[in-house]
N, CA, C and O atoms as a Maestro MAE file, in Angstrom:
{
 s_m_m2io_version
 :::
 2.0.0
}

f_m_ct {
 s_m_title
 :::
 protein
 m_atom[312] {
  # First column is atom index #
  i_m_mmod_type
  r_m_x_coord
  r_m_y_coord
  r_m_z_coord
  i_m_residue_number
  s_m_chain_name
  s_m_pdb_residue_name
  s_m_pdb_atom_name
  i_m_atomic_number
  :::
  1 25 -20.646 -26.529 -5.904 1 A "UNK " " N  " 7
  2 3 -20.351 -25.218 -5.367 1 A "UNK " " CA " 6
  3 2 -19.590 -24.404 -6.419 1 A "UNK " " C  " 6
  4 15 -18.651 -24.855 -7.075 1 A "UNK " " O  " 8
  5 25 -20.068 -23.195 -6.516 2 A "UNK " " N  " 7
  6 3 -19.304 -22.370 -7.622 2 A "UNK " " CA " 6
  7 2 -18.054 -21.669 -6.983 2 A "UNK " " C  " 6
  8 15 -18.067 -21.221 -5.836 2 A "UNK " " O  " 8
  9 25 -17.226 -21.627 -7.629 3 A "UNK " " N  " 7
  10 3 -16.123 -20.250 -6.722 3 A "UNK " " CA " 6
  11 2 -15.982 -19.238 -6.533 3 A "UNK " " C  " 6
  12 15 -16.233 -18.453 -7.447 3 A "UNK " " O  " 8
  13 25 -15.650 -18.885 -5.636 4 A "UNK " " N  " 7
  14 3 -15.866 -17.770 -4.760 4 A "UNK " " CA " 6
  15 2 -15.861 -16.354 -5.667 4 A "UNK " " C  " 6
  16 15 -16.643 -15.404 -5.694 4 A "UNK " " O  " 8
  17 25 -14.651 -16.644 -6.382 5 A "UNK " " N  " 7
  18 3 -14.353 -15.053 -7.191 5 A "UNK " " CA " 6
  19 2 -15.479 -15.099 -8.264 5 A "UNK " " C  " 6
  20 15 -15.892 -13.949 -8.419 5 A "UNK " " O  " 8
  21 25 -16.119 -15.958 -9.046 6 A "UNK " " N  " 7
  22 3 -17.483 -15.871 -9.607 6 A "UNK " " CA " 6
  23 2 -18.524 -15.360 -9.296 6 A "UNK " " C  " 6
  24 15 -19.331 -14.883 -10.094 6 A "UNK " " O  " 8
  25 25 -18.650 -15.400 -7.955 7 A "UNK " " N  " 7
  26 3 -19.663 -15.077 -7.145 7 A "UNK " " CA " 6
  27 2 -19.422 -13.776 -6.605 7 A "UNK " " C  " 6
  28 15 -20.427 -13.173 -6.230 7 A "UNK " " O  " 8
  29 25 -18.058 -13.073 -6.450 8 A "UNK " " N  " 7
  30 3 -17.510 -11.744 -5.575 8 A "UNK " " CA " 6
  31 2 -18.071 -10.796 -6.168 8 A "UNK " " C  " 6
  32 15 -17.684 -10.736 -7.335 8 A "UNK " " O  " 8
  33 25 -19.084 -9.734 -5.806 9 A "UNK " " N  " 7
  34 3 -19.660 -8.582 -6.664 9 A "UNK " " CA " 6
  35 2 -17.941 -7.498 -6.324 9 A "UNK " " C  " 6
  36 15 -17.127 -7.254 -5.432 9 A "UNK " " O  " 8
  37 25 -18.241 -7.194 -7.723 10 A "UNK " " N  " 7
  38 3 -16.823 -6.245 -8.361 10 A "UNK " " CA " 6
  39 2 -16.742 -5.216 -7.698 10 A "UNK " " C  " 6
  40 15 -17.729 -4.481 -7.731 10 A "UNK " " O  " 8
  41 25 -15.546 -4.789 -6.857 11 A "UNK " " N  " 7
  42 3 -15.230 -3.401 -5.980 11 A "UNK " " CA " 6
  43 2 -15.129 -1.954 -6.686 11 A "UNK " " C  " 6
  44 15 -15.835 -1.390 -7.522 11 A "UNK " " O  " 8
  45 25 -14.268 -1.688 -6.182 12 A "UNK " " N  " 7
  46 3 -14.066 -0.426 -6.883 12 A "UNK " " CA " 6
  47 2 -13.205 -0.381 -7.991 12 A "UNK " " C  " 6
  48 15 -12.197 -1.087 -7.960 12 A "UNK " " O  " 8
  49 25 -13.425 0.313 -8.942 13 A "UNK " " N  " 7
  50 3 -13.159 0.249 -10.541 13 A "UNK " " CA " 6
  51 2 -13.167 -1.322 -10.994 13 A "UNK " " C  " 6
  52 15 -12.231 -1.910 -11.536 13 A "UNK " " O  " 8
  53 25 -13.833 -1.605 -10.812 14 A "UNK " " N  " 7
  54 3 -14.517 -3.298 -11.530 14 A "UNK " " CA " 6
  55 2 -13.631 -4.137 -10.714 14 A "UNK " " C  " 6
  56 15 -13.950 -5.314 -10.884 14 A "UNK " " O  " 8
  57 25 -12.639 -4.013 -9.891 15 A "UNK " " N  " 7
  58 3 -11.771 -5.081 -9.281 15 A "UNK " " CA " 6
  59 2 -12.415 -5.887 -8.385 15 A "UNK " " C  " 6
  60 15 -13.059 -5.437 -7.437 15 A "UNK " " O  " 8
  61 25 -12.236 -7.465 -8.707 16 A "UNK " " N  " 7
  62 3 -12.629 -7.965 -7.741 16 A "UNK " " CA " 6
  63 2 -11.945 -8.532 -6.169 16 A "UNK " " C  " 6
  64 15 -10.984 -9.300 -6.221 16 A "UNK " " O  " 8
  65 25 -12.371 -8.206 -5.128 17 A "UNK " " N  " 7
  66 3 -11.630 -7.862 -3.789 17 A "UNK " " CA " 6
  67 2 -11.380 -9.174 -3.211 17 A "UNK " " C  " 6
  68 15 -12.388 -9.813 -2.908 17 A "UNK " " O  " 8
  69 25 -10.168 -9.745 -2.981 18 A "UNK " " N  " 7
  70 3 -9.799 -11.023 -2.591 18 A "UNK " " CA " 6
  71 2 -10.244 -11.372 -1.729 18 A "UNK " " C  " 6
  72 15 -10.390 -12.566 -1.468 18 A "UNK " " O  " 8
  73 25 -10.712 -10.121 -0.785 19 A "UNK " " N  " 7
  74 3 -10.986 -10.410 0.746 19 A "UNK " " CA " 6
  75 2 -11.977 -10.883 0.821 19 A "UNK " " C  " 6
  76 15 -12.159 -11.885 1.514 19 A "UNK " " O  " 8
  77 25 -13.070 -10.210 0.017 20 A "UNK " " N  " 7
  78 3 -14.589 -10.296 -0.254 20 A "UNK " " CA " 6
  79 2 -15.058 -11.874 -0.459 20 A "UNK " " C  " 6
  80 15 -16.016 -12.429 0.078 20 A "UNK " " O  " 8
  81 25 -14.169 -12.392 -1.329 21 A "UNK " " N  " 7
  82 3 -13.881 -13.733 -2.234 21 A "UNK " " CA " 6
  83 2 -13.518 -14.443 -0.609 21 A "UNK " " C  " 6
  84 15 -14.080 -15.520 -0.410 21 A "UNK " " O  " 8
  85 25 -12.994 -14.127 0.065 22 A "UNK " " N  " 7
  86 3 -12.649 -15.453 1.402 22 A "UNK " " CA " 6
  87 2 -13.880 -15.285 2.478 22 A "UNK " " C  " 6
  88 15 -14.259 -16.175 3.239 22 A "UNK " " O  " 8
  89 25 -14.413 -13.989 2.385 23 A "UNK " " N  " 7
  90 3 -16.003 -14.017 3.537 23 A "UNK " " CA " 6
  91 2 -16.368 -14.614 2.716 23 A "UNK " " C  " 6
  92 15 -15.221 -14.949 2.420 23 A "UNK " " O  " 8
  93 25 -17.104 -15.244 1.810 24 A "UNK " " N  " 7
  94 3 -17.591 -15.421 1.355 24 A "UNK " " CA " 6
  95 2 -17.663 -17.234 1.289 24 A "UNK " " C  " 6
  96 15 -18.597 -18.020 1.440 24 A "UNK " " O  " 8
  97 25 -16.170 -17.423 0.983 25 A "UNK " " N  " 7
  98 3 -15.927 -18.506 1.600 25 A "UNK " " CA " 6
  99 2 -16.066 -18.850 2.778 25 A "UNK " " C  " 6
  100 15 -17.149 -19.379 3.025 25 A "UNK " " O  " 8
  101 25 -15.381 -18.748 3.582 26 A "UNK " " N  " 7
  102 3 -15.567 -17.968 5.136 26 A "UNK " " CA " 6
  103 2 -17.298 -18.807 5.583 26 A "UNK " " C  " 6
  104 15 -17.415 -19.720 6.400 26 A "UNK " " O  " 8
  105 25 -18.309 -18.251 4.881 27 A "UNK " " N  " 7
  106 3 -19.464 -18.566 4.634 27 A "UNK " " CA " 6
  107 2 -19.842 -19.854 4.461 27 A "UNK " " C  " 6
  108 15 -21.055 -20.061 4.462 27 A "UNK " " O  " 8
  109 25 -19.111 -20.771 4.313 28 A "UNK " " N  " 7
  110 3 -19.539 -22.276 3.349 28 A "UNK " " CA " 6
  111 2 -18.217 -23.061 4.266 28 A "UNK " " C  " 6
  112 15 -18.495 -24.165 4.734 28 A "UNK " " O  " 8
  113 25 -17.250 -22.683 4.441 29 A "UNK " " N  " 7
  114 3 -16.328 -23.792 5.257 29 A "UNK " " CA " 6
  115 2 -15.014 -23.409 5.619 29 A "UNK " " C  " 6
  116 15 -14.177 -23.030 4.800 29 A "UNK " " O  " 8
  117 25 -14.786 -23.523 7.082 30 A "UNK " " N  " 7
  118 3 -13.605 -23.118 7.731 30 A "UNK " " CA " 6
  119 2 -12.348 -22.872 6.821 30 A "UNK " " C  " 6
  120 15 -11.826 -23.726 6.104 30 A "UNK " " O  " 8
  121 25 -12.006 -21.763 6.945 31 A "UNK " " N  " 7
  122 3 -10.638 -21.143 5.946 31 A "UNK " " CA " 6
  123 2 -9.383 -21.265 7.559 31 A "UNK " " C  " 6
  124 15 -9.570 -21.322 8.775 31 A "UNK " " O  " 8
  125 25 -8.261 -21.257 6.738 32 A "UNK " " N  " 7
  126 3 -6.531 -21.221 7.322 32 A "UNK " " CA " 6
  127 2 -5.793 -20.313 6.891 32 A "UNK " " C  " 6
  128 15 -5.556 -20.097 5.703 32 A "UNK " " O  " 8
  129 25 -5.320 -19.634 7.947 33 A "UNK " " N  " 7
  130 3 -4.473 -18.684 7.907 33 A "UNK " " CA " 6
  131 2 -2.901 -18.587 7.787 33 A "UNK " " C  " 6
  132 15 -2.525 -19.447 8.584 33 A "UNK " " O  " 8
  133 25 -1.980 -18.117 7.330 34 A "UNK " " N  " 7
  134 3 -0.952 -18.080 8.002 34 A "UNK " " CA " 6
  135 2 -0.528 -16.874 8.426 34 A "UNK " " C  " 6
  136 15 -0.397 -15.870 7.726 34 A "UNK " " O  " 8
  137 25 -0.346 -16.967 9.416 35 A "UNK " " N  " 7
  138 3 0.797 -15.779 10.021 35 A "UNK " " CA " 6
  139 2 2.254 -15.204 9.863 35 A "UNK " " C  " 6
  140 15 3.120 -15.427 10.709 35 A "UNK " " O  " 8
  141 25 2.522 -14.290 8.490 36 A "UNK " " N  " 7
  142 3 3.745 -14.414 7.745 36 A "UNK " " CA " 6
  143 2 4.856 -13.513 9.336 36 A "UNK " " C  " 6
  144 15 4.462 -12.604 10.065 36 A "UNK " " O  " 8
  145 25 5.821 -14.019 9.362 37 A "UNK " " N  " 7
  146 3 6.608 -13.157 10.260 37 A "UNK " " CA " 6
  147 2 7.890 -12.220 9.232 37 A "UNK " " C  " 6
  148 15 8.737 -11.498 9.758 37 A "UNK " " O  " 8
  149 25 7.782 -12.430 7.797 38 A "UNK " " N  " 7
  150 3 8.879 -11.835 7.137 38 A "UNK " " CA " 6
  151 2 7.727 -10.734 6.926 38 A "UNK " " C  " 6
  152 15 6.607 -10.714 7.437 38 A "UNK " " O  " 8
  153 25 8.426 -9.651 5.858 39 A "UNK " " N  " 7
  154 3 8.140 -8.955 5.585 39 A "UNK " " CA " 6
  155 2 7.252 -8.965 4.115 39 A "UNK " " C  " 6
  156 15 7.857 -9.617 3.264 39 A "UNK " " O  " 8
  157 25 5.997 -8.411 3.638 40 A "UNK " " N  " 7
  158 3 5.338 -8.719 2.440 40 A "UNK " " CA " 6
  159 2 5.117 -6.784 2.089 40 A "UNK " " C  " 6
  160 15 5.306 -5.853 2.873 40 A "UNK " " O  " 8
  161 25 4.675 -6.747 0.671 41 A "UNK " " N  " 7
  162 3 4.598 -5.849 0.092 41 A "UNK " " CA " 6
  163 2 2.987 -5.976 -0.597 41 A "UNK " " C  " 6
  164 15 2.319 -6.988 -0.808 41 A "UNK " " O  " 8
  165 25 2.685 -4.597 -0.835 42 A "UNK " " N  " 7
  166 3 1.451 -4.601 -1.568 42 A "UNK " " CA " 6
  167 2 1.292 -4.609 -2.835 42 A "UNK " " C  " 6
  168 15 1.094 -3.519 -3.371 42 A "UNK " " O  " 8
  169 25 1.336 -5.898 -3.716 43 A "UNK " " N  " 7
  170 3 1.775 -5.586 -5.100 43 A "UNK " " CA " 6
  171 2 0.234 -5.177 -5.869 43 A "UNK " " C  " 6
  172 15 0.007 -5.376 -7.063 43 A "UNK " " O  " 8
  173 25 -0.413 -4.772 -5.220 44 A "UNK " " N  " 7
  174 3 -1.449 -4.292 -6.155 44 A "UNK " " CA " 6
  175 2 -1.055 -2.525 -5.942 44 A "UNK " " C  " 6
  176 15 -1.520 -1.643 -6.665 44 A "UNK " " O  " 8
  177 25 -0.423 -2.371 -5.174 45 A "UNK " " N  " 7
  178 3 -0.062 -0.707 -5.913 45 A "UNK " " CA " 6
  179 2 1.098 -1.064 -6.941 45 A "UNK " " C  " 6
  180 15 1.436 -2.211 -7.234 45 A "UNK " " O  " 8
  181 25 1.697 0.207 -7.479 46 A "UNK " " N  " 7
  182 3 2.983 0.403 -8.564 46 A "UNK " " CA " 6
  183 2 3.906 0.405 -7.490 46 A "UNK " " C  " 6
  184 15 4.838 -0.375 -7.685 46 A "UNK " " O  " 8
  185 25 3.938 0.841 -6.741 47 A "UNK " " N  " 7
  186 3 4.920 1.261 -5.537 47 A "UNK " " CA " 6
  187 2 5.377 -0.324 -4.926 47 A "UNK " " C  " 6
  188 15 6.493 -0.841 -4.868 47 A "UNK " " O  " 8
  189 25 4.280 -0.749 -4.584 48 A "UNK " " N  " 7
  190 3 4.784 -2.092 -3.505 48 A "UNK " " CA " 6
  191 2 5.015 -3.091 -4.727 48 A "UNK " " C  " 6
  192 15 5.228 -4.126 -4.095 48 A "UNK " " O  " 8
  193 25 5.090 -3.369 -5.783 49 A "UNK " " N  " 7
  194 3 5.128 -4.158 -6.810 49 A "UNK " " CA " 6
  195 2 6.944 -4.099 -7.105 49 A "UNK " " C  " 6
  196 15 7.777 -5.004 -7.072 49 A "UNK " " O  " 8
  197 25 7.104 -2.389 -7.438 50 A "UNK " " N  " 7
  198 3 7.921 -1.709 -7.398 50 A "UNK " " CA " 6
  199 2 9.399 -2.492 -6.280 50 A "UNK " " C  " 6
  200 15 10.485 -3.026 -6.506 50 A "UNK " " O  " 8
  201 25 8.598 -2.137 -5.095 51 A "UNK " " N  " 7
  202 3 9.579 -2.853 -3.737 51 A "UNK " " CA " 6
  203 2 9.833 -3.851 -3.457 51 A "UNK " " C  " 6
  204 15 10.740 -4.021 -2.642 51 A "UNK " " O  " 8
  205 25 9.092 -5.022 -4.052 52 A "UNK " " N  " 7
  206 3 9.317 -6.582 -3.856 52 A "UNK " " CA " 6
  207 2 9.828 -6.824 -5.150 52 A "UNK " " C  " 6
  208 15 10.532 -7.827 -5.038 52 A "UNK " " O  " 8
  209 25 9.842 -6.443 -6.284 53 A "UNK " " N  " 7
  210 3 11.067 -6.996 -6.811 53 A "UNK " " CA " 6
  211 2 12.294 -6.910 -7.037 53 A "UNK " " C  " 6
  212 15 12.997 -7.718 -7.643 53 A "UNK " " O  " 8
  213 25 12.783 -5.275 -6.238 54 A "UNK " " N  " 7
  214 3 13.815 -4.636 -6.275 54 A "UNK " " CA " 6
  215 2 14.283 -5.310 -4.856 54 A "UNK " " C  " 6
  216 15 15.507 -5.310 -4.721 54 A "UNK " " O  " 8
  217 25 13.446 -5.961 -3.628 55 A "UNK " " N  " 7
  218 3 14.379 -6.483 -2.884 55 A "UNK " " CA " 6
  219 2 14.519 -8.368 -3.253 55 A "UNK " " C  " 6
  220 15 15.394 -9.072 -2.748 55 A "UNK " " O  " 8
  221 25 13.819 -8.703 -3.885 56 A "UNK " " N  " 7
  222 3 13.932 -10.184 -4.908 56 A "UNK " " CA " 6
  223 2 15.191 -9.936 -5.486 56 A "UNK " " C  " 6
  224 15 16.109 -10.724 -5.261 56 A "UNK " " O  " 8
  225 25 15.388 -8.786 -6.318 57 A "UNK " " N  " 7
  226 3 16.244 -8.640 -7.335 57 A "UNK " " CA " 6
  227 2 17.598 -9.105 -6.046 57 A "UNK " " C  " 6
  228 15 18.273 -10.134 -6.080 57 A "UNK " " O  " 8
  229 25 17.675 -8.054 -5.057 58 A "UNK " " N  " 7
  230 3 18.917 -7.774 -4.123 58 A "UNK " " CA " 6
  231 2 19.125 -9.055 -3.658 58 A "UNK " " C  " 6
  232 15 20.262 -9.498 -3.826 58 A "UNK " " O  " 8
  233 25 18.157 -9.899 -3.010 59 A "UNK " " N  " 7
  234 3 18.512 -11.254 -2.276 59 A "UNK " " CA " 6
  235 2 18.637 -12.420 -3.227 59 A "UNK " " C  " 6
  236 15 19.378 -13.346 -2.898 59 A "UNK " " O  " 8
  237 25 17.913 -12.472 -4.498 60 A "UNK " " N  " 7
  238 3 18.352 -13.748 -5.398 60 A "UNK " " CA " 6
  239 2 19.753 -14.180 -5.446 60 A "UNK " " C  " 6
  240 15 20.527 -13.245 -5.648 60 A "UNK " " O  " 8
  241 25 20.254 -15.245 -5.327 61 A "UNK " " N  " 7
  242 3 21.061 -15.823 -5.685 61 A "UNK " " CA " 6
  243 2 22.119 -15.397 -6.313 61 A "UNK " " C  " 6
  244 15 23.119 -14.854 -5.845 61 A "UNK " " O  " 8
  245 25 21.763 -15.766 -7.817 62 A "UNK " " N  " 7
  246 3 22.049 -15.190 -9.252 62 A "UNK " " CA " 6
  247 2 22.399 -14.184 -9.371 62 A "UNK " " C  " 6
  248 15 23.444 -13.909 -9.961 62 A "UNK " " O  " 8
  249 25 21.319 -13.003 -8.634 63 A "UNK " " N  " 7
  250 3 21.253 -11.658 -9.064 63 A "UNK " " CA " 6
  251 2 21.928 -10.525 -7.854 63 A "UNK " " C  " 6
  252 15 21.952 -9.306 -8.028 63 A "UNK " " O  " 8
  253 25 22.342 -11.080 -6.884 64 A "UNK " " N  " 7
  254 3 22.708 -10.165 -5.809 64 A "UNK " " CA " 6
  255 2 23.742 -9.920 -5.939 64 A "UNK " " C  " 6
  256 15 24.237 -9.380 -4.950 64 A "UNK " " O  " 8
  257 25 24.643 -10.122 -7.091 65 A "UNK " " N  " 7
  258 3 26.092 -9.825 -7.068 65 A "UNK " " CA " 6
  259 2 25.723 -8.298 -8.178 65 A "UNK " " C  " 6
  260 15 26.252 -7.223 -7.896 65 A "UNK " " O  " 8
  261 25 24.891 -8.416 -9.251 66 A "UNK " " N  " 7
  262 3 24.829 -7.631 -10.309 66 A "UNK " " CA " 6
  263 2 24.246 -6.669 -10.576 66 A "UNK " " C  " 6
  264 15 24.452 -5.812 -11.435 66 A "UNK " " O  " 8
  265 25 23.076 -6.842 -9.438 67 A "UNK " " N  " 7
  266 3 21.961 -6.124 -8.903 67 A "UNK " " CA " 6
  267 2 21.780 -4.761 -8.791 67 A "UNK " " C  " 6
  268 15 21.097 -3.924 -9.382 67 A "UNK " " O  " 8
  269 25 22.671 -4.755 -7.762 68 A "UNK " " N  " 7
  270 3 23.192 -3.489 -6.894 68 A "UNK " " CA " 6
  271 2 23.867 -2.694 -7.739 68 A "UNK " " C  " 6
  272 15 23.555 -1.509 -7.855 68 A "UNK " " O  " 8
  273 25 25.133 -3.391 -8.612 69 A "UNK " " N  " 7
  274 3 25.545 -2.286 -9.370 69 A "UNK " " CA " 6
  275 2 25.022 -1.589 -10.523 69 A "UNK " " C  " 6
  276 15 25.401 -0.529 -11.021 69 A "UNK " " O  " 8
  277 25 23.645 -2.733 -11.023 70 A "UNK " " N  " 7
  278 3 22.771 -1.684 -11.947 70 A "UNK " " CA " 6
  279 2 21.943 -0.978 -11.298 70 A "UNK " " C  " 6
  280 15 21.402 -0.115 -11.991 70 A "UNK " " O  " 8
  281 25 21.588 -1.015 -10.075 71 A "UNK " " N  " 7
  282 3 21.200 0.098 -9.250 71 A "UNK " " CA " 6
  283 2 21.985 0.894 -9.507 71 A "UNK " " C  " 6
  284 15 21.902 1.247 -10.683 71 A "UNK " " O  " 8
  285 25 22.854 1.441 -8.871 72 A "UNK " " N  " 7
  286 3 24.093 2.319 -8.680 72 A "UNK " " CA " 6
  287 2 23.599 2.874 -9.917 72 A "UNK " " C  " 6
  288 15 22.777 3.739 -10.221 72 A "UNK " " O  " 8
  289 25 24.628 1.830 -10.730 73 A "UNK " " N  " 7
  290 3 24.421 3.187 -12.364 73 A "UNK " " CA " 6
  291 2 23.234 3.867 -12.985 73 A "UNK " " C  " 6
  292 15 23.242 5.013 -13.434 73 A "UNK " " O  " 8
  293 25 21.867 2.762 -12.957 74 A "UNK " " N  " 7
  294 3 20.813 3.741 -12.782 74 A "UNK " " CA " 6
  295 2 20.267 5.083 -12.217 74 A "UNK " " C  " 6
  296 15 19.442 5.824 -12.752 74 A "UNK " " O  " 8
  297 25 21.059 5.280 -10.718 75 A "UNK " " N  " 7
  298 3 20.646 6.194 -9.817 75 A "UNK " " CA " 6
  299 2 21.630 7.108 -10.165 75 A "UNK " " C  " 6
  300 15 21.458 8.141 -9.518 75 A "UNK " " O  " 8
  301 25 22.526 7.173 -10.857 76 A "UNK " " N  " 7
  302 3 23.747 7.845 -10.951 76 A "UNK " " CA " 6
  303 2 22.998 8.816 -12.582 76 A "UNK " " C  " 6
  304 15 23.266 10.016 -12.653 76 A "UNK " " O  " 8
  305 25 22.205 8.232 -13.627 77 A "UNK " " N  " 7
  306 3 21.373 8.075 -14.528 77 A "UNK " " CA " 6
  307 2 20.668 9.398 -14.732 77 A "UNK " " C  " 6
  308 15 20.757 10.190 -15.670 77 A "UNK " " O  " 8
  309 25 19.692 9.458 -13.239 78 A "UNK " " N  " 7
  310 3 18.708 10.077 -13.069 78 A "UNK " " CA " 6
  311 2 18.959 11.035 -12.996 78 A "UNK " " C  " 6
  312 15 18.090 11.888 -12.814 78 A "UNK " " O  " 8
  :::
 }
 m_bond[311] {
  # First column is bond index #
  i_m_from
  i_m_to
  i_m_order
  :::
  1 1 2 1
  2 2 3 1
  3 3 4 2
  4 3 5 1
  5 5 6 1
  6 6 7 1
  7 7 8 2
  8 7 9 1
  9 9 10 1
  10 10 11 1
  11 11 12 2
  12 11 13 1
  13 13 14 1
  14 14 15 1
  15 15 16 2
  16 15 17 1
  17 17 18 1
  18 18 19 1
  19 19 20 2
  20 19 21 1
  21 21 22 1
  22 22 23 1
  23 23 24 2
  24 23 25 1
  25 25 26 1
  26 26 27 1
  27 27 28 2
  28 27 29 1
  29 29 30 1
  30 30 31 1
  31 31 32 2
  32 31 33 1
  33 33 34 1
  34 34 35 1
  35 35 36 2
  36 35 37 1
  37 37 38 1
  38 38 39 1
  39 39 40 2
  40 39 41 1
  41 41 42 1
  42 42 43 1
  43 43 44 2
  44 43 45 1
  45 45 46 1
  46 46 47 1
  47 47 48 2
  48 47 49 1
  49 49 50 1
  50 50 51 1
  51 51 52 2
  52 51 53 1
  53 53 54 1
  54 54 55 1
  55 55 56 2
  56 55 57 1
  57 57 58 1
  58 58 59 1
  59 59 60 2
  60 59 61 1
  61 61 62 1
  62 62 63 1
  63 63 64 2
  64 63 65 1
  65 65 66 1
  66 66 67 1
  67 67 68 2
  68 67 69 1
  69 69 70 1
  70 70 71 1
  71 71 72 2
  72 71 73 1
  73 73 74 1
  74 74 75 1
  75 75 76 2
  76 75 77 1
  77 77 78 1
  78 78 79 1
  79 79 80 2
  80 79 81 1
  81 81 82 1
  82 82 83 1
  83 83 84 2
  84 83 85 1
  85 85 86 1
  86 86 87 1
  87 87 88 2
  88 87 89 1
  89 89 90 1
  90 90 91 1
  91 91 92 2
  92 91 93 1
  93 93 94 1
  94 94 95 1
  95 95 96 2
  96 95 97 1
  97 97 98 1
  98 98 99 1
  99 99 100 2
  100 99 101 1
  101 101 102 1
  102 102 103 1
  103 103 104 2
  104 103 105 1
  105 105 106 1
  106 106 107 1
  107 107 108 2
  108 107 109 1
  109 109 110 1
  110 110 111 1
  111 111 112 2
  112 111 113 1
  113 113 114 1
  114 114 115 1
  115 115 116 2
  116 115 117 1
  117 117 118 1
  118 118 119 1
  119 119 120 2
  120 119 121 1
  121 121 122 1
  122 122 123 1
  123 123 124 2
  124 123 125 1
  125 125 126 1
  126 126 127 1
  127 127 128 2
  128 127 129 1
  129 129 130 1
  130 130 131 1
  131 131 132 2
  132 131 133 1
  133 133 134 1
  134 134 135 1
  135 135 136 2
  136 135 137 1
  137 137 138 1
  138 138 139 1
  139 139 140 2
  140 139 141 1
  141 141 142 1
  142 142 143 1
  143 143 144 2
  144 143 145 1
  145 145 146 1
  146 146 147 1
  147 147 148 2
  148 147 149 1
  149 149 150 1
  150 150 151 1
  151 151 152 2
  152 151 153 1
  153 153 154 1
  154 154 155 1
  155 155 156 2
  156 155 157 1
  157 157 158 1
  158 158 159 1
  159 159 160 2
  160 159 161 1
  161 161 162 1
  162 162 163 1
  163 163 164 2
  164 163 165 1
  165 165 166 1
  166 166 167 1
  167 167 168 2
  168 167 169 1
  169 169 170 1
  170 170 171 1
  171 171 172 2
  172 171 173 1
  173 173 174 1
  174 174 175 1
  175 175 176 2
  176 175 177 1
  177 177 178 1
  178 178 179 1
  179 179 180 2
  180 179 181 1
  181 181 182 1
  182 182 183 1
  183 183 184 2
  184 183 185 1
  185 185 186 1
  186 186 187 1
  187 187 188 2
  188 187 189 1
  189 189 190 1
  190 190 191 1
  191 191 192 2
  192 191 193 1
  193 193 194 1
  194 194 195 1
  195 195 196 2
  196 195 197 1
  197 197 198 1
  198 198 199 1
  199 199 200 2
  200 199 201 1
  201 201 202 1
  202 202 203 1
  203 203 204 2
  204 203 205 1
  205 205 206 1
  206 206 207 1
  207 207 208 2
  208 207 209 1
  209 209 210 1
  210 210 211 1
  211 211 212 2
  212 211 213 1
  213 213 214 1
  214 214 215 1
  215 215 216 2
  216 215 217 1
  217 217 218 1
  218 218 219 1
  219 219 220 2
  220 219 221 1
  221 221 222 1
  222 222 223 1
  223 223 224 2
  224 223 225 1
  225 225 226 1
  226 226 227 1
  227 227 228 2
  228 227 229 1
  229 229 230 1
  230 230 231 1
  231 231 232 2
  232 231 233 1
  233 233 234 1
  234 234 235 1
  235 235 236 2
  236 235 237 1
  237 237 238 1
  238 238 239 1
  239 239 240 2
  240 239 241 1
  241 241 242 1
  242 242 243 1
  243 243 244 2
  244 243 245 1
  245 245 246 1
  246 246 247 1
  247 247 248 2
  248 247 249 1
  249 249 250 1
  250 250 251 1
  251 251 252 2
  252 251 253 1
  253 253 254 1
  254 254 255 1
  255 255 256 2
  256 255 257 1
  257 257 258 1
  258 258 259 1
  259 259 260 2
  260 259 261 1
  261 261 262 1
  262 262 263 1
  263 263 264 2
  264 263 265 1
  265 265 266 1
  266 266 267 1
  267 267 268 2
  268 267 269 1
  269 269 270 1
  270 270 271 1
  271 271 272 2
  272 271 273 1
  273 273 274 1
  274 274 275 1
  275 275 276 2
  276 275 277 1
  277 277 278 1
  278 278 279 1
  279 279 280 2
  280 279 281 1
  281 281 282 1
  282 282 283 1
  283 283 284 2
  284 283 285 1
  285 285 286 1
  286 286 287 1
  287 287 288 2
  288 287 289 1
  289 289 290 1
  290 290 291 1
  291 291 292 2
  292 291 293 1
  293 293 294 1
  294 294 295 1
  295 295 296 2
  296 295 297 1
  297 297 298 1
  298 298 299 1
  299 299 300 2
  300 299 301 1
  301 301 302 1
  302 302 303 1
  303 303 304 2
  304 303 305 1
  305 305 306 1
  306 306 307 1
  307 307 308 2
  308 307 309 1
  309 309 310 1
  310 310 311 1
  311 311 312 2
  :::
 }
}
């Protein structure tokens, strides 16, 4: 069996569509879902790419102490 994204004819501006790639699968043998209850972002825009790592940045560990205040001074920046 070849894989799926090999086989996915290319969407719009040559991208190939993930979704397309799982009917497809879908086609050949029962797929699993999960049902996320947090919150997800669309990182194929600039925008939602944009928003999940600026709230990564805020909740990491490491980074939630330092985060915020290079926010701040950035926005202060602009």
């Amino acid at each position: 069996m070849r894989p799926q994204l090999s086989r996915t004819p290319l969407g719009a501006n040559g991208e190939i569509r993930l979704t397309a790639a799982i009917q497809l699968l879908l086609a050949q043998q029962p797929i699993r879902a999960y049902a996320m209850k947090e919150k997800s972002h669309d990182c194929g825009s600039k925008l939602g790419f944009l928003k999940a790592n600026m709230e990564y940045g805020l909740r990491h560990p490491e980074l939630k102490e330092q985060f915020p205040t290079y926010l701040k001074h950035l926005c202060k920046s602009l």
